[in-house]
Structure formats: C-alpha cells, structure tokens
C-alpha positions, 0 to 999 in steps of 0.5 A: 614575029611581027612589029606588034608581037615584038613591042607587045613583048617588051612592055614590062609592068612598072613598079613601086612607088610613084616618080618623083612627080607623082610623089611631089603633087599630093604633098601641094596644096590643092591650088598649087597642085592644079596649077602644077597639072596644068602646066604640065598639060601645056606643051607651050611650057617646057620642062626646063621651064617648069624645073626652073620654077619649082627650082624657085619654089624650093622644089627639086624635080628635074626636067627630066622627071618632068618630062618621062611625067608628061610624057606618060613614061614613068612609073605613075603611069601603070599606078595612076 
C-alpha cells in the first residue's frame, strides 16, 4: 500500500451540524461577521487572541474551535 492509498483511505466524511464557528458567524450582524472572517484569515492574530475577543463581546467560542476553523479541520469544511 502506498502514503496516498493509506490517507486517501482514512479520510472519513464529516457530518452534522457546522462547528461552533460555523454556527456563531450566520447569527452576526453582516459587519461583524466580516470582521470576524477576516480576522480569522489573518495568521498575525492568534486564536487566543480572537477567543479573548469574542470572550469580551460575550461570545464563547474557544481557541481550539477557532483553530480546527482556521485550519479547515472542522466539520464546516465538507459542509461549507
């Protein structure tokens, strides 16, 4: 078996509901939901970074979320 097979092998479909992410950005309001994607597109802002802000706003997503999010490993990324 070669490298390929074995990953092309282990990729399982995800499912369900968006993640924590995907569910939070339709609920903004469409500036804040811009701003949002945007920060999550620039890798000078870390995802603790990003937490602690929405933390202020009154937001729960953890870094971790935002990460796998950024990342593209998530289950908003075979739904999206």
């Amino acid at each position: 078996m070669t490298l390929a097979t074995a990953l092309a092998e282990c990729i399982t479909p995800r499912r369900g509901a968006a993640c924590t992410v995907g569910e939070l950005l339709p609920t903004l309001p469409e500036d804040d939901r811009a701003a949002l994607a945007d920060a999550l597109a620039d890798h000078r802002l870390s995802s603790a970074a990003i937490e602690r802000i929405l933390k202020a706003e009154g937001l729960r997503v953890g870094a971790g979320a935002l990460g796998r999010h950024r990342r593209k490993d998530c289950k908003c990324s075979a739904t999206v």
